[in-house]
N, C-alpha and C positions, 0 to 999 in steps of 0.2 A: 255497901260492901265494896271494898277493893282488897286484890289481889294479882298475885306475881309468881307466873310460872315461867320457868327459864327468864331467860330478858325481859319477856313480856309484861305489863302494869294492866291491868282490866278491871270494870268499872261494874256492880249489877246494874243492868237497866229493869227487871222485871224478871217474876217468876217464868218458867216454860210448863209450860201445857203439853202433854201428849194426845193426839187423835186419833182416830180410830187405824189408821194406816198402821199402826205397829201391830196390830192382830195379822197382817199380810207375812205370809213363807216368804220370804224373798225368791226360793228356789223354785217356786211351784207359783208362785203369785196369785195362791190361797188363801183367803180366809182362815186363821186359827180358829176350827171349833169351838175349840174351850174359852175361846176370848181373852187367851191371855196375849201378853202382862196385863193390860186395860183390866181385868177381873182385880188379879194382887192389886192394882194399883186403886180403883176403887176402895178398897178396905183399908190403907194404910195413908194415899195421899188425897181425899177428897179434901175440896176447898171450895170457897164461892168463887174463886177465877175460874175452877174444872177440876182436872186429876194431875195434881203437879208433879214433874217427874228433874228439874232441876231449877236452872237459872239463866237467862241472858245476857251476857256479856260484852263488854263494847273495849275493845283494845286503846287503850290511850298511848301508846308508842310504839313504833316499828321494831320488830327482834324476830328472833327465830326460836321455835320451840323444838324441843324431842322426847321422844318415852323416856319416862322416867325423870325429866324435869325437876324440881323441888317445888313447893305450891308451898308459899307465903301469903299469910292473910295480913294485909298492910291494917285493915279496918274493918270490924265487924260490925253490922247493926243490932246484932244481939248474938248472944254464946251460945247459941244453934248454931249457926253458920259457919262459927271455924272450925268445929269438927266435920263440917259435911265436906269441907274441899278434897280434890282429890287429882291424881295425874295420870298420864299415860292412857290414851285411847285405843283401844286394841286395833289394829291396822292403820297405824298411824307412826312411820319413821320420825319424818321430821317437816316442819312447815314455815313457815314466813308469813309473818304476821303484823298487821299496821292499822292505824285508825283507818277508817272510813272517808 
């Protein structure tokens, strides 16, 4: 899969996996009782990699992104995937972004 948010070109390298760290309050640096998201995410995303919660990306050129961006799917590997894309990360103005 590739695709293009703002300037940016980005490549998938591999699914992403969620651990148990998102059951933590960030405020209280609590344990979630009720185990969520990991609970929801069990029932909807189990996989043989684990509990997938997106995808890995590797930037193939230098640009700069911001909310609200437009999110272009240059190449899908199957007709899942250009519906799942999506923009705008909640506390996130604007960033500067380059390969590796």
């Amino acid at each position: 899969m590739r695709l293009r948010i703002g300037e940016v070109v980005f490549r998938k390298t591999k699914p992403c996996t969620r651990c148990v760290f998102t059951t933590v309050e960030p405020q209280s640096g609590r344990r979630r009782e009720d185990g969520e998201p990991l609970r929801t995410l069990r029932a909807l995303r189990r996989s043989a990699e684990g509990l997938l919660f997106g995808i890995d990306l590797v930037a193939e050129n230098r640009g700069t992104l911001a909310v609200g961006d437009p999110v272009e799917v240059l190449a899908a590997e199957d007709r899942g995937e250009a519906s799942c894309a999506r923009s705008g990360a909640p506390g996130l103005e604007a960033a500067t972004i380059g390969p590796r």
